[in-house]
C-alpha positions, 0 to 999 in steps of 0.5 A: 500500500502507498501512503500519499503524503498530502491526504493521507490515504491509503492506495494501491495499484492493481496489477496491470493487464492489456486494458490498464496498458491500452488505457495508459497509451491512448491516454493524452499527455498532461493531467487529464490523461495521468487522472484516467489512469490513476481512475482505472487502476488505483484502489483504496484501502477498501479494494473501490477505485480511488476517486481520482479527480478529488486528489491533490496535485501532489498525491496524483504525482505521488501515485504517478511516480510510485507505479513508474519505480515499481515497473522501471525502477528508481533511478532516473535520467532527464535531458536538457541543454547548457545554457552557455555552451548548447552540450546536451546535459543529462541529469540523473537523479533518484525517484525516492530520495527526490519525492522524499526531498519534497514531501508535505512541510509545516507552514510557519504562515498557516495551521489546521482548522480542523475541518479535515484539508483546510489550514488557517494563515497565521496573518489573515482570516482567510483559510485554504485548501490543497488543489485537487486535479478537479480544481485544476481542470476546472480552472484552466478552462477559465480566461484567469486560471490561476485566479479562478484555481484560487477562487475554487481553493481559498475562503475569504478575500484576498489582497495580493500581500495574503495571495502571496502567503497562500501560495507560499503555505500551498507549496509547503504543505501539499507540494507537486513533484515538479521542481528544478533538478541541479546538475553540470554541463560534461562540456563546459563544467556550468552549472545546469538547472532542469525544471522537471516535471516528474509526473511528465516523465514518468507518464511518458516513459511508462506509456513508452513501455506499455506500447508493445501491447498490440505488438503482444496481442498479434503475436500471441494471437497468432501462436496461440490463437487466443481471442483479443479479450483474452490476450488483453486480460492476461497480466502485462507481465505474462503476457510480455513472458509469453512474447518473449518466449515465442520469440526466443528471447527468454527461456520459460520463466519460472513459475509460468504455467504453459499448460494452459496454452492451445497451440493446436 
C-alpha cells in the first residue's frame, strides 16, 4: 500500500493487464490523461477505485511516480541543454530520495482548522485548501486560471500581500513533484538547472513501455490463437513472458504455467 503524503490515504495499484496498458497509451499527455489512469487502476484501502479527480496535485504525482519505480525502477535520467555552451546535459537523479526531498512541510504562515484539508494563515482570516486535479481542470478552462484555481481553493478575500502567503503555505504543505533538478554541463563544467516535471516523465516513459501491447496481442494471437479479450486480460507481465518466449528471447520463466496454452 502507498501512503500519499498530502491526504493521507491509503492506495494501491492493481496489477496491470492489456486494458490498464491500452488505457495508459491512448491516454493524452498532461493531467487529464495521468487522472484516467490513476481512475482505472488505483484502489483504496477498501479494494473501490480511488476517486481520482478529488486528489491533490501532489498525491496524483505521488501515485504517478510510485507505479513508474515499481515497473522501471528508481533511478532516473532527464535531458536538457547548457545554457552557455548548447552540450546536451543529462541529469540523473533518484525517484525516492527526490519525492522524499519534497514531501508535505509545516507552514510557519498557516495551521489546521480542523475541518479535515483546510489550514488557517497565521496573518489573515482567510483559510485554504490543497488543489485537487478537479480544481485544476476546472480552472484552466477559465480566461484567469490561476485566479479562478484560487477562487475554487481559498475562503475569504484576498489582497495580493495574503495571495502571496497562500501560495507560499500551498507549496509547503501539499507540494507537486515538479521542481528544478541541479546538475553540470560534461562540456563546459556550468552549472545546469532542469525544471522537471516528474509526473511528465514518468507518464511518458511508462506509456513508452506499455506500447508493445498490440505488438503482444498479434503475436500471441497468432501462436496461440487466443481471442483479443483474452490476450488483453492476461497480466502485462505474462503476457510480455509469453512474447518473449515465442520469440526466443527468454527461456520459460519460472513459475509460468504453459499448460494452459492451445497451440493446436
Amino acid at each position: 500500500m502507498i501512503r500519499l503524503p498530502i491526504s493521507g490515504l491509503l492506495a494501491r495499484w492493481r496489477p496491470a493487464t492489456g486494458y490498464d496498458d491500452l488505457t495508459l497509451i491512448e491516454c493524452p499527455p498532461g493531467l487529464e490523461g495521468a487522472v484516467r489512469y490513476v481512475a482505472r487502476c488505483v484502489t483504496g484501502a477498501d479494494n473501490r477505485a480511488l476517486d481520482a479527480p478529488t486528489l491533490a496535485i501532489g498525491d496524483l504525482d505521488w501515485l504517478i511516480m510510485a507505479r513508474r519505480r515499481d515497473v522501471l525502477g528508481d533511478g532516473m535520467i532527464d535531458e536538457g541543454s547548457c545554457p552557455h555552451c548548447r552540450a546536451r546535459v543529462d541529469v540523473r537523479f533518484s525517484l525516492a530520495a527526490f519525492a522524499e526531498y519534497h514531501r508535505p512541510r509545516r507552514a510557519r504562515s498557516a495551521t489546521p482548522t480542523g475541518e479535515r484539508g483546510w489550514w488557517r494563515l497565521s496573518s489573515a482570516e482567510i483559510t485554504f485548501r490543497a488543489p485537487t486535479v478537479a480544481d485544476v481542470l476546472t480552472a484552466v478552462g477559465e480566461p484567469d486560471a490561476k485566479a479562478a484555481l484560487l477562487q475554487r481553493c481559498v475562503r475569504g478575500e484576498l489582497d495580493p500581500a495574503s495571495r502571496r502567503s497562500v501560495e507560499r503555505a500551498m507549496a509547503r504543505v501539499a507540494p507537486t513533484l515538479r521542481a528544478d533538478v541541479a546538475g553540470s554541463c560534461p562540456d563546459c563544467g556550468a552549472a545546469v538547472t532542469l525544471d522537471v516535471d516528474v509526473r511528465e516523465v514518468c507518464l511518458s516513459e511508462l506509456r513508452f513501455d506499455a506500447d508493445s501491447v498490440l505488438d503482444e496481442v498479434h503475436l500471441l494471437a497468432s501462436t496461440y490463437h487466443w481471442s483479443h479479450r483474452t490476450i488483453l486480460g492476461l497480466p502485462s507481465v505474462r503476457r510480455g513472458a509469453y512474447a518473449d518466449l515465442i520469440s526466443g528471447r527468454s527461456p520459460v520463466p519460472r513459475g509460468l504455467n504453459l499448460s494452459e496454452v492451445n497451440v493446436g
